[in-house]
N, C-alpha and C positions, 0 to 999 in steps of 0.2 A: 496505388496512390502515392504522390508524391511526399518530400517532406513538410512542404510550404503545402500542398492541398490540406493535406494533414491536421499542420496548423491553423488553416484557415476553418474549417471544419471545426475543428476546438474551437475556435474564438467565436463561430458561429451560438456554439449551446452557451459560453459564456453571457453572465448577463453583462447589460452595459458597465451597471454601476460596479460589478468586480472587473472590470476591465483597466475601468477607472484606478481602481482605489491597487493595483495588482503592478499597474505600466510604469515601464523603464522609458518609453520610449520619449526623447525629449522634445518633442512636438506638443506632447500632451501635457506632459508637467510644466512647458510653458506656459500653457491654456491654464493651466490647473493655477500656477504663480498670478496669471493674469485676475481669473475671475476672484480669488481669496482674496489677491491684494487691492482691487476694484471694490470688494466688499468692505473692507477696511476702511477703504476711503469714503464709502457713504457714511461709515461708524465716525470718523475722524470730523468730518464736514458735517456733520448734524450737531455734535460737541461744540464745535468752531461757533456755530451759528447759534446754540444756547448759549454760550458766554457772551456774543453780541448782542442778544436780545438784553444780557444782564445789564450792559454799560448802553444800551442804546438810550436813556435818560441817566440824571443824576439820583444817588439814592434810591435807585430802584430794588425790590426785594423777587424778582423773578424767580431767584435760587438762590440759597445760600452762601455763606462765604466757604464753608466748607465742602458743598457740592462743585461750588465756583474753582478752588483748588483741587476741586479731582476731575473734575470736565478739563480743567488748563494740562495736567500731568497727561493724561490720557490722549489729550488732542494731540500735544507735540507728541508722547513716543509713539500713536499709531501711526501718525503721517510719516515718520522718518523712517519708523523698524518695519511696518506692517504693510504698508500702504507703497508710497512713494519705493522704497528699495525692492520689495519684491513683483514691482508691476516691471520695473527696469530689468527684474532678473530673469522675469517672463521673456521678454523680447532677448534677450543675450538668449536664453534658451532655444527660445523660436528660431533667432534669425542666423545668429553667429554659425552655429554647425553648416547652414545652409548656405551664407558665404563664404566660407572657406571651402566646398565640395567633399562635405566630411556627409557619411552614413549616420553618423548620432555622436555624444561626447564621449572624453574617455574612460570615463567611470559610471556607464547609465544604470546601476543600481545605486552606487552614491549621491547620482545628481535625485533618485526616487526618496533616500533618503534625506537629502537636503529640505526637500523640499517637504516633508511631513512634521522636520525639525520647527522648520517654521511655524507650520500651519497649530501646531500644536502648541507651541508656544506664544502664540495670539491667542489661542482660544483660550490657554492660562491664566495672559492677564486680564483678559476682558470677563474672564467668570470674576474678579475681582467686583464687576458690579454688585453682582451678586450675591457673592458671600463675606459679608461685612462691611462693603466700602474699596473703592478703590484709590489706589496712591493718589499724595498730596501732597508729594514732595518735589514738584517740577519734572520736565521730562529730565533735568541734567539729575536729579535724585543729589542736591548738594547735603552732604555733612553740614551739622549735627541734625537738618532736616529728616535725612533717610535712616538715621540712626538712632536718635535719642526722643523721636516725636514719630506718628504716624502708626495707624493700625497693622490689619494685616496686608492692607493694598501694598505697602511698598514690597513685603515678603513676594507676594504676586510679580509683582515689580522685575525683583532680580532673577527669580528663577525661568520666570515669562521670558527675559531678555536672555536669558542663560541658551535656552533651549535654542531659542528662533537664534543666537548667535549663531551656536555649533553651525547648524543648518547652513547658514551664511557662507561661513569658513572653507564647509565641504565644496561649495557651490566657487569660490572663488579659486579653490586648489584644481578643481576640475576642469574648470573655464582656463585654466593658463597651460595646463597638459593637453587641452584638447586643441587649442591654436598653434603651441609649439611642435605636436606631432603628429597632427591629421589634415593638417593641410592640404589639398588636389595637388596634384604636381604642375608647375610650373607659378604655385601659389607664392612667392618669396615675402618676404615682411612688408616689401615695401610695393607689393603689388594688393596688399590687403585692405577690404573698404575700410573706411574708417570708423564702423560701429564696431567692426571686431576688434580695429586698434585700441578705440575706446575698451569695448569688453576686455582685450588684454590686460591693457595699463590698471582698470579699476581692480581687477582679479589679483594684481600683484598690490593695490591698497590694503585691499580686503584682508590678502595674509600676512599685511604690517599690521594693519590699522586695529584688527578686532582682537589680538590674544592681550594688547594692553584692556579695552574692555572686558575682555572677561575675566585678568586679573583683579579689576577693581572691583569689578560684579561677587568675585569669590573671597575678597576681602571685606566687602561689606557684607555680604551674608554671615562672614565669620562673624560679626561685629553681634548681628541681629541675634543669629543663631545660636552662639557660642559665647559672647562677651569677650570677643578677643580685641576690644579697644583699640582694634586700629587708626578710628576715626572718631578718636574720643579723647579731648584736651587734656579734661584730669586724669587721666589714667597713662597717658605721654604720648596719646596719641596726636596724628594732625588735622586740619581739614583740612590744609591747601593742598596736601598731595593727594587727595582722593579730585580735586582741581587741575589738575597737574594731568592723572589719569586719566582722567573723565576727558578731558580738553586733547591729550594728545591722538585719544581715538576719534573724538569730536570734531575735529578741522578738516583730516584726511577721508573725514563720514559724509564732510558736503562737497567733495570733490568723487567720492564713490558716486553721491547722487548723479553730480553734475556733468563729470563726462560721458556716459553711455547718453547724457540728454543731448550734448552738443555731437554726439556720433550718430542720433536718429538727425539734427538739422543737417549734418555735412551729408547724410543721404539722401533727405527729401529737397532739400533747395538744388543741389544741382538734377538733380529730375526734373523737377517742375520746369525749369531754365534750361531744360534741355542744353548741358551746357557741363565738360568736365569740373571738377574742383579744383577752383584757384589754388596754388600753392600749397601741393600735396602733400609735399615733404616738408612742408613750416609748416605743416596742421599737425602733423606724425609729433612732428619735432616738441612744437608749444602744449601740444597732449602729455606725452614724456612729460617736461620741463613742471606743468602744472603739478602731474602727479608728483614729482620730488620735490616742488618746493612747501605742497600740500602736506608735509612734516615738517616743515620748519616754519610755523606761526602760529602755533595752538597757544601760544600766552597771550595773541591779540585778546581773547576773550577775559583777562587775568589782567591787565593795565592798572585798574584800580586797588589789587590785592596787595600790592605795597613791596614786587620782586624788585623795586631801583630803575635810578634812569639807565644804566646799562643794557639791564635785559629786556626794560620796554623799548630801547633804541634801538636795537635788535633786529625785535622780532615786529618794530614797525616797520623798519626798511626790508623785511621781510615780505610784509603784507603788502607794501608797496611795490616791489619784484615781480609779486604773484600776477599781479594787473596787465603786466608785459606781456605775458603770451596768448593770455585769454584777448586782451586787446589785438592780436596777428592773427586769432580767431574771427574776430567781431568784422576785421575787415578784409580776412578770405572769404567769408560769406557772400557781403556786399559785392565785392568783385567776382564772386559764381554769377550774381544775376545781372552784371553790369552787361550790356547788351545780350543779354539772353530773349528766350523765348517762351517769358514766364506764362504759367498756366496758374491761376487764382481758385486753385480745387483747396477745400476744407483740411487738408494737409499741410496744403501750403498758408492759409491762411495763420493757421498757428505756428509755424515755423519765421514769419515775417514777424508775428506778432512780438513772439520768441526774442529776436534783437533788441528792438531799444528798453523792453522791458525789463530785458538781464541788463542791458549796458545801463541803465537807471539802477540796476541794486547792486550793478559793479562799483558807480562812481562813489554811491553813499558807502561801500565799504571800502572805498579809497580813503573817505572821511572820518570815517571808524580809526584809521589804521592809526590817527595821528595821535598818539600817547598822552595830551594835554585836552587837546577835544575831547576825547573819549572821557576823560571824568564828566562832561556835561553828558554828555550823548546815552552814558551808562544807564542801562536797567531802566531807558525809559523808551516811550512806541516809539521813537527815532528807531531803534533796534529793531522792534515786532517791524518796521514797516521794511527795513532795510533787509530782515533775512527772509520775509517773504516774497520780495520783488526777485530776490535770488534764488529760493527754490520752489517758490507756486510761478513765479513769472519764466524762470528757466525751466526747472523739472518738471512740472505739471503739464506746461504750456508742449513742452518737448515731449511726452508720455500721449498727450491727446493726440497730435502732429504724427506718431509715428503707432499710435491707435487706426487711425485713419487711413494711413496709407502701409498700414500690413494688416489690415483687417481679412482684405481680399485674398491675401495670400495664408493667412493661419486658419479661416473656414470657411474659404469656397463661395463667399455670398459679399454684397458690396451694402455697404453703409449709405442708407440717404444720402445728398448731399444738403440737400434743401433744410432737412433737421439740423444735417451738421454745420451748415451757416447760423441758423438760428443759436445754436445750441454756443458759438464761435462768438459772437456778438455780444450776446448776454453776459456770456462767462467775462468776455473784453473787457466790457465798459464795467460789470461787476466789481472786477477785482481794482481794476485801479480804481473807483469811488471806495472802496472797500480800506486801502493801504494806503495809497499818494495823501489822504488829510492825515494818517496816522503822523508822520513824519511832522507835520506842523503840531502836533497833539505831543508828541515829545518833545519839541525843542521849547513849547509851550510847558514843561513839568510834567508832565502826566506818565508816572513810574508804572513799568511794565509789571502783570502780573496781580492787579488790583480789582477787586468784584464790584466795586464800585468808586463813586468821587461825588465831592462835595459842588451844589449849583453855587452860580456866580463866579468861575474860574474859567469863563471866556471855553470849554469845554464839550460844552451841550451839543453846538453843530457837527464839530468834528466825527463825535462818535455818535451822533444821528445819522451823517453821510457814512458814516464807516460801514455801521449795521445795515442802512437799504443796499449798501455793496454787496455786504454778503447774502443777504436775501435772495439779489439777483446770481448771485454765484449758484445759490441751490436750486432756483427755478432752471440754470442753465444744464444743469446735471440733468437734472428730468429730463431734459430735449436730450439726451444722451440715453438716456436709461430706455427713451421710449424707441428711440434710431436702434438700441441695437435690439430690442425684442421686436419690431417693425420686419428688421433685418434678417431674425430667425424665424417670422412667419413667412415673408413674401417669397423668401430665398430666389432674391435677383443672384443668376451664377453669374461667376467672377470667374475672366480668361484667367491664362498664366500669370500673363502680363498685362495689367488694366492701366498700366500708367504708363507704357515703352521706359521699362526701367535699365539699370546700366550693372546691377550684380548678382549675381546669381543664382539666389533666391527666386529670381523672375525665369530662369530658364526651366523650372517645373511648372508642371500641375497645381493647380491652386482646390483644395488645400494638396499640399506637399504627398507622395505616398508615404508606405512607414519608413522605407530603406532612403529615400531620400533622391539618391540617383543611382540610374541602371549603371550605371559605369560613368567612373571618376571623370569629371572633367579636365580638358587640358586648357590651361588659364595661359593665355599668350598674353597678357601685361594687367595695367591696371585697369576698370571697368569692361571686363574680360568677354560679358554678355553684348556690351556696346560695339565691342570691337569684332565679334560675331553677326550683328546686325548690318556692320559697314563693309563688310567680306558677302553679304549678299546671304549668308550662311542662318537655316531656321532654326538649328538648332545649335550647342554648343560642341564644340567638335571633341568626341572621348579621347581620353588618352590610356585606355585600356579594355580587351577586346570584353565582349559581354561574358561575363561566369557568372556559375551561380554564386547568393550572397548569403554570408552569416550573422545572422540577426539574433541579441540576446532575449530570454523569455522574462516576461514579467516577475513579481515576486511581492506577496507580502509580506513578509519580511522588514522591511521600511518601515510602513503604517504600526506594525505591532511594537517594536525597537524605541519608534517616538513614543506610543503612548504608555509606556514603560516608563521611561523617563517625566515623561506628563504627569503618571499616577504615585510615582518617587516624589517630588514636587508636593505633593497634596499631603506626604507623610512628614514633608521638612516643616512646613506651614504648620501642620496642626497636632506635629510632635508627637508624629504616633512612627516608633519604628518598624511595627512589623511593614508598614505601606511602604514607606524605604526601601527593605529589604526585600517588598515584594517586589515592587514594581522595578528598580535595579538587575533582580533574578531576568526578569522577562526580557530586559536588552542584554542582556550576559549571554540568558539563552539562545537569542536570536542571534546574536554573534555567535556563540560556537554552532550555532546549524549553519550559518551561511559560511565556515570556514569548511565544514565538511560535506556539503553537498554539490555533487559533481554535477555543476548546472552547463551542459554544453549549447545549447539554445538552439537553434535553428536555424533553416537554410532554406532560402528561396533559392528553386532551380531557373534555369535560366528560361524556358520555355513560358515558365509564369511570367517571369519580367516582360518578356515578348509578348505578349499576351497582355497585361497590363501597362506596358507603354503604348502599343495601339488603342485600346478603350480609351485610355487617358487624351490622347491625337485626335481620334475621331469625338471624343468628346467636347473637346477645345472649339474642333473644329464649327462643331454646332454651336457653340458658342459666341 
């Protein structure tokens, strides 16, 4: 028997769910990012939508003011840490390896353990409901809020964020070694789609952006833990620099969100338009440019703290700057579909939708940006409406869009589309009733962050239309929820290629096998599958004869490592050290096993490949 029979055999008596909880392989931890951080997002939008029910009249008592401030902390940090980041990091998993012509990434035990980091540290902060109450300290956790007031939610809080960071970190050190050295050959920088450019550039954020947050994360713990008054006045401590912290990771965090969103539309709009992308190398370019200017304007958020007209003059013509490239974005897009040969599939529908909805929370933070405005604009829904049109009207909107159209491709079955119209419309007309009167509701007074407001303040409408917005946002998630379990009963199969796509992702099997491809492909320019389709050519042409391949073996190792860390957590919080000490032992331990076990992994011979690219042929074919 062979070495791959072998393996196959093993993985046979395996059950599913240790397969699961066991796999390096980054197809599934994609899957795995997807459905957790999909989960989150139902947690995060149920929140969303008890705090609207709260302000949906004046003086309403729905919940408390106290529940009111732990539903508002919770909502923003699952959408941003839980939710929205790891459904993005899903797809970088899924897709990235698969358009560059890479076998898997370059660290697939690290990318297993990124990914438990996370999951575990979600599930940290949200037992916070549970056990005592959960933070109430806004998602930014400002001083002396996170410090000097608040139970044990906020404790939840930093160690919850601590964990799911690490994870993060791993995930973005992995993402930029696995583009700079696994490339197919004839792959060069500037022959690469532009979701992986996206995936690069955010990967190189990710390892600026987050060791300032986890510095502040480990200072404020001190503070909690230890009394080490970093972020405490009378003792000489400050708050504006836990401000300072918070904000420097905080700017280059909505530019993490936002470009793998603008690297799913520069792949779906020129699909759809059957039609290259406009201005390939000013998209590369304005990517780049964003990410570095994406450090230089975290004091936009600081205007009012009192740094001087110097450094608000600054870091406005900063914010102003930033507008420039994302603007050479907004209309390469436009000119992809300028006589094209658009197709109006549920992918594309959110990706159009995508446009003027971000170029609307562009413009109001062009209006942010102006240092004197901004004392009015401050800390009221002018803000709520303005950074939602930019990351539910961008990232959500971009996350559904590229839901849709790699559905087919990450497990083998296709999505209604009929739901997904439904589901498109709803969610549409939802969100802007939902956020477009916010904006009239803050320039009208109405301070962000409030469980309620007094009648006769011309207020009543605004956030009665606000609330049936979000209502209809939750009904549209259902026509989501039901599309995809629809989708895993009828299992309509999905060709390679269900949409004549251009990268090469589409030149496999749908879903993908584990190795990826039989032999590397050889990438003759940009859109490398398109350019094999115009050569008359079915398939992509190797540039390497078939051998066999070496594939690494699972490991739980990961799963035990987090929840180590997890159960450590639970001993900070309730100040017990032998639980420290245990659960620290159990990641220590599992580090030194994984230094010393000689994990050689395994090898498909080539006779299987051959054998399983015909099944896979003849199966399409039927198809």
């Amino acid at each position: 028997m062979s070495a791959y029979s072998h393996q196959l055999s093993h993985q046979k008596k395996k059950s599913v769910l240790w397969d699961w909880l066991t796999t390096v392989d980054h197809k599934k931890i994609g899957i795995m990012y997807l459905l957790s951080g999909f989960t989150f997002f139902l947690i995060g939008g149920l929140e969303a939508i008890l705090m609207r029910i709260q302000l949906i009249k004046p003086e309403y008592n729905f919940v408390s003011a106290e529940t009111f401030n732990q539903l508002l902390t919770m909502h923003g940090t699952t959408m941003i840490f839980l939710a929205a980041m790891p459904i993005l990091l899903g797809f970088m998993n899924m897709i990235s390896p698969l358009q560059i012509g890479a076998r898997d990434v370059a660290f697939p035990f690290l990318n297993s353990l990124g990914f438990w980091l996370f999951a575990f540290g979600g599930i940290l902060l949200n037992l916070s409901w549970f056990l005592g109450g959960a933070p109430d300290a806004g998602w930014t956790a400002y001083a002396p809020l996170s410090t000097a007031y608040g139970g044990s939610g906020v404790d939840f809080y930093i160690l919850g964020l601590q964990i799911s960071g690490f994870g993060t970190l791993i995930a973005g050190v992995n993402f930029l070694v696995t583009i700079i050295n696994m490339r197919a050959p004839g792959m060069s920088f500037m022959r690469m789609p532009l979701f992986t450019w996206t995936t690069f550039i955010t990967s190189a954020l990710i390892l600026f952006a987050f060791p300032p947050l986890t510095v502040g994360l480990f200072l404020l713990m001190f503070d909690r833990f230890f009394g080490a008054n970093f972020f405490v006045p009378d003792m000489g401590g400050n708050i504006v620099i836990w401000e300072h912290i918070f904000w420097i990771f905080g700017h280059p965090e909505v530019y993490i969100l936002a470009l793998p969103a603008f690297g799913i539309i520069s792949e779906v709009i020129p699909t759809f338009a059957r039609k290259r992308l406009f201005g390939y190398s000013a998209m590369v370019f304005a990517t780049a440019l964003i990410g570095f200017l994406g450090f230089m304007v975290w004091a936009h958020h600081m205007f009012t703290v009192g740094l001087g007209p110097v450094a608000n003059a600054i870091f406005a013509v900063a914010t102003m700057a930033i507008a420039v490239p994302t603007g050479v974005k907004i209309f390469n897009w436009l000119l992809t579909m300028w006589g094209g040969q658009i197709r109006f599939t549920t992918a594309n529908l959110w990706a159009l939708a995508f446009i003027p909805t971000f170029l609307m929370g562009g413009v109001t933070g062009v209006m942010l940006s102006v240092a004197p405005a901004d004392y009015q604009y401050h800390d009221s829904y002018f803000v709520v409406a303005h950074f939602h049109y930019v990351i539910m009207g961008g990232v959500v909107f971009s996350i559904f869009s590229g839901l849709f159209y790699w559905w087919p491709k990450m497990f083998g079955v296709m999505l209604s589309e009929k739901l997904g119209k439904w589901q498109f419309w709803l969610f549409f007309i939802g969100f802007h009733l939902t956020f477009f009167p916010q904006h009239f509701l803050g320039l009208m007074g109405m301070p962000r962050r409030v469980f309620t407001y007094l009648s006769g303040q011309e207020l009543e409408m605004g956030n009665f239309v606000s609330t049936i917005g979000a209502l209809l946002m939750g009904g549209a998630t259902i026509f989501l929820v039901w599309n995809i379990i629809q989708s895993a009963v009828k299992r309509v199969a999905a060709p390679a290629d269900p949409w004549d796509g251009r990268t090469l992702e589409w030149a496999i099997s749908s879903p993908p096998p584990e190795y990826n491809f039989a032999q590397s492909p050889l990438v003759k320019g940009l859109d490398t599958l398109w350019i094999e389709k115009m050569q008359g050519n079915t398939k992509v042409t190797p540039a390497e004869p078939l051998d066999d391949i070496h594939m690494p073996n699972g490991s739980i190792l990961p799963i035990i490592m987090s929840f180590g860390l997890f159960l450590a957590s639970f001993g900070f919080i309730y100040e017990n050290l032998v639980v420290v000490i245990g659960g620290m032992a159990i990641t220590f331990a599992c580090m030194f096993l994984r230094s010393v076990i000689d994990d050689h992994g395994f090898h498909i011979h080539k006779e299987e490949l051959v054998a399983a690219e015909k099944a896979a042929a003849k199966k399409g074919g039927k198809k």
